[in-house]
C-alpha positions in Angstrom: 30.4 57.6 80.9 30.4 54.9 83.4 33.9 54.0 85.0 36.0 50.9 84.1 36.2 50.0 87.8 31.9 49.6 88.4 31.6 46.9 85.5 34.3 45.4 87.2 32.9 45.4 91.2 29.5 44.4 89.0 31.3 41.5 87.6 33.1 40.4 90.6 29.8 40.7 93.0 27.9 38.7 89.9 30.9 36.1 90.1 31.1 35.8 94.1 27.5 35.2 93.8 27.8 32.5 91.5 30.6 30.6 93.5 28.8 30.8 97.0 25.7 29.4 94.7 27.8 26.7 93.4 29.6 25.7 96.7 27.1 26.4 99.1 23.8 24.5 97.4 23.3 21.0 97.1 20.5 21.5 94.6 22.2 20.6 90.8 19.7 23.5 89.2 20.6 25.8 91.8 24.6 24.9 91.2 23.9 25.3 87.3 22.3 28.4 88.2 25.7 29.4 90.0 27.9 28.5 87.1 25.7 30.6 84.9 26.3 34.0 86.7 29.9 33.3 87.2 29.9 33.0 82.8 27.8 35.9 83.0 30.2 38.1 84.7 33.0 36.6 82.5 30.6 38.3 79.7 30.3 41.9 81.6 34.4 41.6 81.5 35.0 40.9 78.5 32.1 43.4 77.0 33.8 45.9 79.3 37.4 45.5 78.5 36.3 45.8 75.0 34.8 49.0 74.8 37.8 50.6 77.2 40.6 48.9 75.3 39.8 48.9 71.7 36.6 49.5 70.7 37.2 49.7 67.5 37.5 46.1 66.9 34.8 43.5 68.0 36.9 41.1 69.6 35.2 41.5 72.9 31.7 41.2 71.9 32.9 38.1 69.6 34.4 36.4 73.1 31.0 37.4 75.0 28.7 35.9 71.9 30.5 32.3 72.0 30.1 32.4 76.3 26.9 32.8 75.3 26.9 29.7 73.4 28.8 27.5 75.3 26.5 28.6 78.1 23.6 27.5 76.1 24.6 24.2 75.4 25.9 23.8 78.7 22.5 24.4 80.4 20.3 22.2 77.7 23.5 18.9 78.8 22.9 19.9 82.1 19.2 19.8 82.4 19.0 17.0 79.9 21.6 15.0 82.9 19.6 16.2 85.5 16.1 15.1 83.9 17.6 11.6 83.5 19.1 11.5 86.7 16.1 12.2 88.5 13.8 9.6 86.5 16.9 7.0 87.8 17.3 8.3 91.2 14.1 10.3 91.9 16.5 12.9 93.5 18.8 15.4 92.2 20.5 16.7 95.1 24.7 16.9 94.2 25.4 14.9 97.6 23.0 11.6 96.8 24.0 11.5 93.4 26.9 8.9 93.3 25.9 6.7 90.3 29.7 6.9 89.3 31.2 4.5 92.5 31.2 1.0 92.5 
């Protein structure tokens, strides 16, 4: 049986990843890329305190199915903003896109 402790370093590389993705690119699909892993190692926590704490209830896997969801919908807004953005700008990198100033 695999120890608590190597989901979790998995989960916190996975997030660490995601957050140098998300603050270091200027590319929006690379940042949405970012925020995904960082969900996705939310998901390898909860899955993993789940079947250490109580497995006997599905609470866990419950919590990991709606990240799932929100982290569908939140990719098909986010592409759907990005496609639009680039038909108005012709350019979707996070630091030229300032359609919200006066």
């Amino acid at each position: 049986m695999v120890p608590l402790t190597w989901y979790l370093i998995l989960a916190t590389v996975l997030f660490s990843i995601g957050l140098f993705g998300v603050l270091a690119r200027k590319n929006a699909i690379a940042i949405l890329m970012g925020v995904e892993l960082m969900l996705n190692a939310a998901n390898i926590n909860l899955v993993a305190f789940w079947r250490y704490v109580n497995p006997a209830l599905i609470g866990g896997q419950v919590f990991a199915v709606i990240v799932f969801a929100v982290a569908a919908a939140e990719v098909a807004v986010g592409l759907a903003l990005f496609i639009s953005i680039f038909r108005r700008r012709g350019t979707i990198a996070a630091d030229q896109i300032d359609m919200m100033k006066w």
